[in-house]
Structure formats: structure tokens, C-alpha cells
C-alpha positions in Angstrom: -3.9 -4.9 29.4 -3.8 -3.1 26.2 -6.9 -0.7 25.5 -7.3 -0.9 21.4 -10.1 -3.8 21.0 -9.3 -5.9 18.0 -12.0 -8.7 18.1 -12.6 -7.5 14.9 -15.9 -5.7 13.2 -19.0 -8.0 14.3 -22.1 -8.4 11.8 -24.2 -5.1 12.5 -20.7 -3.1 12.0 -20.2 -4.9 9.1 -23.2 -4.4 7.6 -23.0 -0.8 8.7 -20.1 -0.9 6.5 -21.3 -2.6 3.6 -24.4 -0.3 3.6 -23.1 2.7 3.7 -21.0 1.2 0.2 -23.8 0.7 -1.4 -25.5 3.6 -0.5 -22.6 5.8 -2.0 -22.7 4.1 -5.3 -26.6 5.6 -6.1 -25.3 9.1 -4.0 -21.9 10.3 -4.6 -21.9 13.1 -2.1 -21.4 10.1 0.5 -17.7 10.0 -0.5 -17.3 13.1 -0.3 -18.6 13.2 3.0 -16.4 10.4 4.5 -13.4 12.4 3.5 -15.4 15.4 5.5 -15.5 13.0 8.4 -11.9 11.9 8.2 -10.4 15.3 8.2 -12.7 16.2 11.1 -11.8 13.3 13.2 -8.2 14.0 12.6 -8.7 17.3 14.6 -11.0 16.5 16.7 -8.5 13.0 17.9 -5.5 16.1 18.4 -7.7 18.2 20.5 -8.9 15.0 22.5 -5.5 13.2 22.9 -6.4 10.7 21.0 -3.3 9.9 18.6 -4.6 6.5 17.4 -7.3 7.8 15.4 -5.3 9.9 13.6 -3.1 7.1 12.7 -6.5 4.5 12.0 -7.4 7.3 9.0 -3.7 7.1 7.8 -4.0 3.8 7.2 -6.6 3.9 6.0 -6.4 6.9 3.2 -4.9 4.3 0.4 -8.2 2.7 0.0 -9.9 5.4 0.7 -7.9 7.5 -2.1 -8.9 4.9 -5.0 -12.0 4.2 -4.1 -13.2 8.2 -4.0 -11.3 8.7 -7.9 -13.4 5.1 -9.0 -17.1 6.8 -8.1 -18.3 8.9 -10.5 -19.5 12.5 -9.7 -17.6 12.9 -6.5 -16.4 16.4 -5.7 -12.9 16.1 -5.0 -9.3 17.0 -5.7 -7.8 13.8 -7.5 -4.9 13.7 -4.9 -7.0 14.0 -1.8 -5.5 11.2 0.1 -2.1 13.3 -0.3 -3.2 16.0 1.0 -4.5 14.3 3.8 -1.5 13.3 4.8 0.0 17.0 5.0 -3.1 17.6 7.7 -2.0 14.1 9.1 1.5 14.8 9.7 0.9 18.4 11.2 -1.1 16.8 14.0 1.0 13.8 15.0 3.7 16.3 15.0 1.6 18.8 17.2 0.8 16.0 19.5 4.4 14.9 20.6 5.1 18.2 20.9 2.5 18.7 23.2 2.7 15.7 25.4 6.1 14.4 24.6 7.6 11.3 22.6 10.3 8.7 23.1 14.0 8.8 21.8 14.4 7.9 17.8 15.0 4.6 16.8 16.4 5.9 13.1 17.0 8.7 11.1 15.7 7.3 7.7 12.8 9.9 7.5 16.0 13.1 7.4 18.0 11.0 5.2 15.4 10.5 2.4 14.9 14.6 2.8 18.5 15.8 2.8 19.4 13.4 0.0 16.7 14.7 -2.0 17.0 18.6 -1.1 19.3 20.2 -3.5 17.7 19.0 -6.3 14.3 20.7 -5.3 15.8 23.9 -6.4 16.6 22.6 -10.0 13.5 23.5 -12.0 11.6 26.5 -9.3 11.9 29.0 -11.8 9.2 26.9 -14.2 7.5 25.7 -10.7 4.5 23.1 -11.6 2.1 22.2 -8.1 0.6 19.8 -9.9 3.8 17.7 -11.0 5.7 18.6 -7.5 2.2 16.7 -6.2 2.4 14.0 -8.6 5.7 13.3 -8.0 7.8 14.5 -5.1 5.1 14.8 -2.2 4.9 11.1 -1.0 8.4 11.1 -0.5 8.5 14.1 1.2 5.8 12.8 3.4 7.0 9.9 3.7 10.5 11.4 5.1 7.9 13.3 7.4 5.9 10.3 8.4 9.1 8.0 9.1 10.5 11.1 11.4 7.2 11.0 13.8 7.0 6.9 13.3 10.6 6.8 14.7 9.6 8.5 18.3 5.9 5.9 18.6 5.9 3.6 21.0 2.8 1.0 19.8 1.8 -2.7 21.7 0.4 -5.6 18.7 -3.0 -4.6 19.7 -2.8 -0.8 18.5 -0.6 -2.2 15.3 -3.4 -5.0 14.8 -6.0 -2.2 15.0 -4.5 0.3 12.6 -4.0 -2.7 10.1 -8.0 -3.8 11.0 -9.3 0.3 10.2 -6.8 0.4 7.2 -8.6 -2.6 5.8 -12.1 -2.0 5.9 -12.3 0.7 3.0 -11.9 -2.3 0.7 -15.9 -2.9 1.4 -16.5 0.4 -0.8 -13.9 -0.3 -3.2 -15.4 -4.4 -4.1 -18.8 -2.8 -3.6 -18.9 -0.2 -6.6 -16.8 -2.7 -8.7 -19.9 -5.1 -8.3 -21.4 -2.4 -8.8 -20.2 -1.4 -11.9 -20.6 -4.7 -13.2 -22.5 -7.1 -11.5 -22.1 -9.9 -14.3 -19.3 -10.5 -15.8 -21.0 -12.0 -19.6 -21.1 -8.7 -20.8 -16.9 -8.1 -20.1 -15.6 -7.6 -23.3 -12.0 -9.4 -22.5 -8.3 -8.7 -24.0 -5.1 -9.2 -23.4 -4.8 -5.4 -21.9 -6.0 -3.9 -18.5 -9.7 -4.5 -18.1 -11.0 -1.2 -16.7 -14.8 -2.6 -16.9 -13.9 -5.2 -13.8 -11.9 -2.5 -11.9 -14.0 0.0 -12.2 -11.4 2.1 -12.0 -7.9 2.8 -12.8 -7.0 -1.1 -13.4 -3.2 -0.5 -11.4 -4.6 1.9 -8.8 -7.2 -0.6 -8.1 -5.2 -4.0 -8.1 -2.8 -2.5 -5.8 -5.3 -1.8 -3.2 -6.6 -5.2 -3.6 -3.1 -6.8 -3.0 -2.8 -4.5 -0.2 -6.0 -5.9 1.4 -5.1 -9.3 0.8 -1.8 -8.9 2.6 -3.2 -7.0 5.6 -6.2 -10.0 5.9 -3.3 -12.5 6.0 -1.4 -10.2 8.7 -4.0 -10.4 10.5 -4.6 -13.5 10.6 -1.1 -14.5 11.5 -1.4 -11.9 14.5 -4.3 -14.1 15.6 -6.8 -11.0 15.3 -8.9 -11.0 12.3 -10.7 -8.1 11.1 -14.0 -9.8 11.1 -15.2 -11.4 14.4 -16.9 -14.8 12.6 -13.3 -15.8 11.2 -14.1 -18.2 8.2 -15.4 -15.2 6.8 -11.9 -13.7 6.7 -10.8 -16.5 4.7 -14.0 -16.0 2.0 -13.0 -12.4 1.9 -9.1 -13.1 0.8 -10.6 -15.6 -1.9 -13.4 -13.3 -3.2 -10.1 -10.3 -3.4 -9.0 -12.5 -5.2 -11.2 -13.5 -8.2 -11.6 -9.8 -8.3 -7.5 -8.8 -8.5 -7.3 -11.1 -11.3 -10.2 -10.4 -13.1 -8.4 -6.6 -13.6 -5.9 -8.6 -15.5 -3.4 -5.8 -13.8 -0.6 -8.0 -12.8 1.0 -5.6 -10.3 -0.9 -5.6 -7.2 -1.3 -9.8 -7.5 2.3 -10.5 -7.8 3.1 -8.4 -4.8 0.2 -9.4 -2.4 1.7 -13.1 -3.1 5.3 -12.2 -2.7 4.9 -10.3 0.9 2.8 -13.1 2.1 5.0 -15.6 1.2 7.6 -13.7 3.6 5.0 -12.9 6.2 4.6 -17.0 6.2 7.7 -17.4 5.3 9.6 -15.7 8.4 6.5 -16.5 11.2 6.8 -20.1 10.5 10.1 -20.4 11.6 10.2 -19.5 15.1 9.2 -22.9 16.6 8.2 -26.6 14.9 4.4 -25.8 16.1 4.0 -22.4 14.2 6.1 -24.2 11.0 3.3 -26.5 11.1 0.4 -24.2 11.5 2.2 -22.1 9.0 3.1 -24.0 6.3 -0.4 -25.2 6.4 -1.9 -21.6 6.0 0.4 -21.1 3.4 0.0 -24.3 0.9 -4.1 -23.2 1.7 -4.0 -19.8 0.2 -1.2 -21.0 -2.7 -4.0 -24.3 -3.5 -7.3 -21.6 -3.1 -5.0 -18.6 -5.7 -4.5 -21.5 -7.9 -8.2 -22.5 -8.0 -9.4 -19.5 -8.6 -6.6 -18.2 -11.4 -7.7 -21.6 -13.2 -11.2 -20.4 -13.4 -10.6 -16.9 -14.3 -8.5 -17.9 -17.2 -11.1 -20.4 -18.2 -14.0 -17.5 -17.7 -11.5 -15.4 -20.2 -11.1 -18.0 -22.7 -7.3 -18.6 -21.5 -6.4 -14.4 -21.7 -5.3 -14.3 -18.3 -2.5 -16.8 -18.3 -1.6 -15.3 -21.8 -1.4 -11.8 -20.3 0.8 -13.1 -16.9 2.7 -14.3 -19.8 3.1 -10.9 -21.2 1.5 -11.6 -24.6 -0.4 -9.5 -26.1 -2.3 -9.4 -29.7 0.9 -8.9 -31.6 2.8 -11.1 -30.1 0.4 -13.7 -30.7 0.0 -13.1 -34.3 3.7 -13.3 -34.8 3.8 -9.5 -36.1 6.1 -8.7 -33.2 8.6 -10.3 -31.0 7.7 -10.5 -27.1 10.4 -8.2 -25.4 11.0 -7.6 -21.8 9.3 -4.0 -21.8 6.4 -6.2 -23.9 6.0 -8.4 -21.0 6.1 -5.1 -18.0 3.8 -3.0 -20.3 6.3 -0.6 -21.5 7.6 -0.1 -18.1 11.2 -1.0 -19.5 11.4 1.9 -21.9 10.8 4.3 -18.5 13.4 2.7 -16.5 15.5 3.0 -19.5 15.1 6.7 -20.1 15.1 7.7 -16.6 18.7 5.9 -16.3 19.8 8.1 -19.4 18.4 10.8 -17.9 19.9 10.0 -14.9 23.6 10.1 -16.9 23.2 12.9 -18.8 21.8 14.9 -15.7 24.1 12.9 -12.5 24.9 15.9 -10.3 21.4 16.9 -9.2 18.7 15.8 -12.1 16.2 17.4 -13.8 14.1 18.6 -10.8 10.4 17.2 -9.7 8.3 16.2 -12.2 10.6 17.3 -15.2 11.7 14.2 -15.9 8.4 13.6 -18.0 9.3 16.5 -20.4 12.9 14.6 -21.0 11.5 11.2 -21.4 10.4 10.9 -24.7 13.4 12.3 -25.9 15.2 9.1 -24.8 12.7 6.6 -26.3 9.9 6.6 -24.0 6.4 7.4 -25.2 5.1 10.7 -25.0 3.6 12.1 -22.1 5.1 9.4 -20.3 3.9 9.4 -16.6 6.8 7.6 -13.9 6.0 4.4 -12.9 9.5 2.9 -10.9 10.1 5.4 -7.7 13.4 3.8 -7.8 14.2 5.3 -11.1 12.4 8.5 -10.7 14.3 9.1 -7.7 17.9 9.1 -9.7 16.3 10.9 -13.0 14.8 13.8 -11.0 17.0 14.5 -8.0 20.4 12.8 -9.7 22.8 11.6 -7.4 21.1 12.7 -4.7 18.2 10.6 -5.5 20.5 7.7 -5.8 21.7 8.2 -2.5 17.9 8.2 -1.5 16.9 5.2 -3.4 19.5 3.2 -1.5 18.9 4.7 1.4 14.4 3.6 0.9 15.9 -0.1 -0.1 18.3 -1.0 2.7 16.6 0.5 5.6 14.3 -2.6 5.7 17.3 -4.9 6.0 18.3 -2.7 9.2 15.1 -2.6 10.4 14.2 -6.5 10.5 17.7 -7.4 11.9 16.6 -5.6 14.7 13.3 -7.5 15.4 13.6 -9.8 18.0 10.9 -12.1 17.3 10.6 -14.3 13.6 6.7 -12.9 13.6 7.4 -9.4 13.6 10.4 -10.0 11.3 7.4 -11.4 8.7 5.0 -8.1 9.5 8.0 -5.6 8.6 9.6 -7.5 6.0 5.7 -7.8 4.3 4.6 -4.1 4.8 8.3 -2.9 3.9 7.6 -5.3 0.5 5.1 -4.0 -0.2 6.1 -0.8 -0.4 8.9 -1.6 -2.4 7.0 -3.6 -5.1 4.2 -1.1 -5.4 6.6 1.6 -5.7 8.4 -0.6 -8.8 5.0 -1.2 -11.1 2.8 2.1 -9.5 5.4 4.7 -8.1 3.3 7.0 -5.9 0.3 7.4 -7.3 -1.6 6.1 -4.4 -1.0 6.3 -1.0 0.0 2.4 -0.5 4.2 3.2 -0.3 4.1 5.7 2.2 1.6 4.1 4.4 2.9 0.7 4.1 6.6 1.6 4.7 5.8 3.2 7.6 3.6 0.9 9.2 6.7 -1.5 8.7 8.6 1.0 10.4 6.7 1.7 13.7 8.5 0.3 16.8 6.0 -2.3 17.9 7.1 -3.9 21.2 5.9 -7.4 21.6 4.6 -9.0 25.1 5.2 -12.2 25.6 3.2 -14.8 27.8 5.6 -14.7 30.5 5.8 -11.1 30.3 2.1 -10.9 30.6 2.2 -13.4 33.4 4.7 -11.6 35.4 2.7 -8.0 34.6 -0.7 -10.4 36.2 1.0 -11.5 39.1 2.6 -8.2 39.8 -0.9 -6.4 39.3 -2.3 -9.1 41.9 0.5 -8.5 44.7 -0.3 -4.6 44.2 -4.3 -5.8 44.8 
């Protein structure tokens, strides 16, 4: 009998929840003051043996993270949920210390750091925290995070209940974009980003929204929504949403889709009753996605489908042609330069962060911020970071091979998808890779019925 309660949040938590969303939109301070609280509990959970909390506020942070740099007037550093994870990994690494943890499953999390070592001493002598932040942390803490993941030992109900704390930060997140703007007639739409309906930073706050829609569908597959009246799960993933594609940021959408479509995809087939079940689940949430794309684009005067098209005013008019690195939003002119960096500079790159000094002078714009980890990884830490980059996409394939069940091959093969994806359009400016990659990486063992029968009927012989 596992003891991690995932009935879900009932309707005085959620409106606990919801409340304290609002109030932060008319008093800042209140973000400020969550963060407070999660650092805090993170102590308090080592000093009290309590390792799952610890891992609740790591899943967690993503949303967290965006929703704190959306409100205005909050005092805090812009990378907080990074630094959260340096406290993070110092305690789950105190812990099984302390009380002990089980033999690794993989070495992924040492690969990632020895491939990507030598090239940390490129550029020390012109040493910039804030790019080495920007740019090289999350992988570095995601090396760190995948090293602890390796030695857990977690039952569905503690996974379920990580995915159900890691989900309910999206209530402050929709809150302050309603917010924001609670009618949509005065939305000045283009064919860009529309920062007005995110509220935020429109690629930050679409991937969080994917996110969200992904772990609502996971949970739902697991059979343990994250609201107690279920239905309500199922108005939550529409209203996500109306509200991801209303961002016109194309990034978090596409991969919320794509990892559910393997979550589905993999859970339906393990037997002809879950195919059916399945399937049906799935053609439900491609009809409502659809629906509600249909009238977005009609509420935009047709923009939307012109922007999944990749036009944009230019195009249109016929003044320019629509390229590739048109339609990814000039994401093709980064990859580009970072491969050329990537030749010119194969043994051991240009060092964290300095590829943004280089790009420009390989046809990117100026101050041209990464946006493809994969491509970073191979500009800045050469062939090193290739070695890395291969290393971040194959593990997956190794790590779902070894699931024993077609259900938990669909929960890894989403999480480790969306990690993937996000790190292709967002890199790492939010937490979402790290967290999500190693979610997909915990060793979850999985109880069957007549494994749980057997454990009853032992327990009753021992009564």
C-alpha cells in the first residue's frame, strides 16, 4: 500500500489554489513569497526525511520559473528556478548519503559532464556568470539530477504525485494571463508572437502550457487525475488549450501534441481493451484541438493558420519568398551558424556562452540568443558537445527498451519528448528540459494486480 495520495486536489484545495493566483496578481510580493516557501520546504523535507517534497518542488519549478518572470514587480533574480535546482540537487544528494540509495541504473548524468568538461576551460579567462547561467547550468544540472535519479527507487503513486504537484502552478500562470487580459477584443493580432495573450515571454509561456497539457493527459492515462471531479480535467486541457494557441507561439503546441500522441500511442497497445479506451481518448482530444484551433483562427481573422503556416506580412505581400528559417522564426540561421561554428572551432568550441559573440559573424542576427541545445552543445563545447548531444538523444531509446510494460514505455518516451522538443525551439531557458528528462528517467517500478493480490494475501497470512 503505497503512502503518496493521488485522488487528486478536491474543490477547497483548488480554490486554495486559485485564490492564492489571484491574490498575487494585485500583490506581487506573494510570488516572491512562494519561492520563500519552496526553498524552505526543501530544507525543512532534508532535515525531516522527507525526500518527496523535495522532488514535488522540482517538478514543479518550470512553472513556477515563468510564471514569477510574467508578474510584474516581483523581486527576483530572472533565473531563480536554476538556482533552485543547485539547492535541489545539494539535498537529494545529502539525503542518500545519509540514509543510503540503491545501485545505478545508468551513467548518462557522468557522460553528459565528462563529454562537456574540457571545453569549460575554453573561455575562463573572460569568465561571464551570467552567460555560463544562461547557457551551460541546466546541463550541468541536468548531469547532476540524472546521477541522483539513477540510484531512486519510486512506485506510480509517488511518480503520479510528483507529475500532480508539478502541474498545479499552471493555475497562477492561466490566472495572470486572464488577468492581463480578460477580453480578448482589445488583442491587437499579427502574424508574430502575441505577448498581450501570454502575458509573458510568448515561448517561455507556451511551453509551460504544452507541458501542462502533457502531464493532464499522463495523468489521466495513469488513472489518477490531478483534480478529484474528473470532467474537470478534461475542461482544463481544452481551456490550455484555447490559451496555447491564442500565443500564436507554435513551439510549446506542437510538442504537447506530439508526446501525447506517443503517450497514447505506446499505452494503447498493450491489450485490445486499452487500444479501445485509448484510441478513443486520443481521436477526443485530436476532434476537441481541432475545434478549438478552428475558432481561434476565426477569432484572429484566419492569422493563426497563416502563422502555423509560417507566413508572415512579407510573405503575404509577395515582397519576400517564405524560406525554411521564415517558417521556424529565424531559428535556421542559428542552427546554421552554430554548425559553422562548430567546424571552424571542432576540437573543443568556443566555450559557454561565447558562441553568441561568434554568431553574427556567420549570418545570424546580432545578439543572437541559442535557441537548439542540440546545436549549442556542438558550437560551444565542439566535439565534446557532439559526443553529449548524442549521448542526451539516444539515451531515451535505452531507457524505454528497458520498460517492461507499453504504459510506462508511453510516460518515458512523452516526458523524454518533451524534453527533446523543447530543447529544439526553447533551449534552456526554462526549466521544462531538465525536469522533464529526468522525470522520464526515474526508475518507476510498476505493481501489477496480481502482484498486489499476492502482497494482500501475504499481509493476511502474516495477520
Amino acid at each position: 500500500m503505497s503512502r503518496y495520495n493521488t485522488k487528486g486536489l478536491t474543490i477547497i484545495q483548488s480554490a486554495l489554489l486559485i485564490g492564492y493566483g489571484i491574490a498575487s496578481c494585485y500583490v506581487p510580493i506573494l510570488v516572491t513569497v512562494l519561492w520563500i516557501a519552496i526553498f524552505f520546504i526543501t530544507v525543512f523535507a532534508l532535515f525531516k526525511d522527507r525526500q518527496e517534497w523535495i522532488w514535488y518542488c522540482i517538478a514543479a519549478s518550470p512553472m513556477l520559473e515563468v510564471w514569477s518572470r510574467m508578474v510584474k514587480g516581483v523581486v527576483l533574480m530572472d533565473e531563480v528556478g536554476k538556482y533552485y535546482l543547485l539547492l535541489a540537487i545539494l539535498c537529494i544528494f545529502i539525503y542518500q548519503r545519509r540514509q543510503g540509495a540503491a545501485k545505478p541504473q545508468y551513467n548518462i548524468g557522468a557522460i553528459l559532464f565528462f563529454c562537456v568538461l574540457p571545453s569549460l576551460f575554453v573561455n575562463l579567462s573572460t569568465f561571464n556568470s551570467e552567460q555560463w547561467v544562461f547557457n551551460i547550468l541546466s546541463l550541468l544540472e541536468l548531469s547532476a539530477l540524472l546521477t541522483l535519479a539513477t540510484r531512486e527507487r519510486w512506485d506510480i503513486e509517488r511518480f503520479a504525485r510528483t507529475l500532480q504537484f508539478g502541474l498545479m502552478p499552471i493555475a497562477f500562470v492561466v490566472i495572470y494571463m486572464v488577468y492581463k487580459n480578460p477580453s480578448l477584443s482589445g488583442v491587437n493580432f499579427t502574424l508574430g508572437a502575441n505577448f498581450d495573450t501570454a502575458a509573458g515571454g510568448t515561448n517561455q509561456v507556451a511551453t509551460v502550457l504544452g507541458m501542462s497539457i502533457l502531464f493532464i493527459m499522463l495523468l489521466l492515462l495513469l488513472k489518477r487525475p490531478i483534480v478529484s471531479i474528473k470532467w474537470i480535467s478534461y475542461v482544463l486541457l481544452a481551456y490550455l488549450f484555447f490559451r496555447s494557441f491564442l500565443t500564436f507561439s507554435r513551439g510549446g503546441v506542437f510538442a504537447a501534441i506530439v508526446c501525447v500522441v506517443i503517450a497514447v500511442g505506446f499505452a494503447s497497445s498493450a491489450n485490445a481493451k486499452t487500444f479501445i479506451r485509448n484510441i478513443a481518448i486520443l481521436v477526443g482530444f485530436v476532434i476537441v484541438g481541432a475545434i478549438i484551433f478552428t475558432n481561434v483562427d476565426a477569432i484572429t481573422n484566419n492569422l493563426l493558420s497563416q502563422r502555423y503556416r509560417g507566413e508572415t506580412i512579407a510573405t503575404i505581400s509577395g515582397e519576400q519568398e517564405k524560406t525554411w528559417n521564415k517558417v521556424t522564426s529565424g531559428r535556421s540561421s542559428l542552427i546554421k551558424a552554430d554548425l559553422n561554428i562548430f567546424k571552424d572551432n571542432f576540437l573543443f568550441g568556443v566555450g559557454p556562452g561565447g558562441a553568441k559573440e561568434y554568431r553574427t559573424q556567420y549570418g545570424a542576427p546580432p545578439d543572437s540568443a541559442a535557441h537548439t541545445e542540440v546545436t549549442r552543445l556542438m558550437s560551444e563545447h565542439g566535439l565534446g558537445g557532439l559526443l553529449a548531444a548524442l549521448a542526451f538523444l539516444l539515451f531515451p531509446i535505452y531507457w524505454i527498451r528497458r520498460q517492461r510494460y507499453r504504459l510506462w514505455m508511453g510516460v518515458t518516451g512523452a516526458l523524454f519528448c518533451m524534453a527533446i522538443l523543447t530543447s529544439s525551439h526553447s533551449a534552456t531557458r526554462t526549466n521544462t528540459m531538465a525536469v522533464c528528462y529526468t522525470l522520464a528517467s526515474i526508475p518507476v517500478f510498476v505493481r501489477t494486480q496480481k502482484k498486489r493480490e499476492q502482497e494482500a494475501q501475504y499481509n493476511i497470512h502474516r495477520q
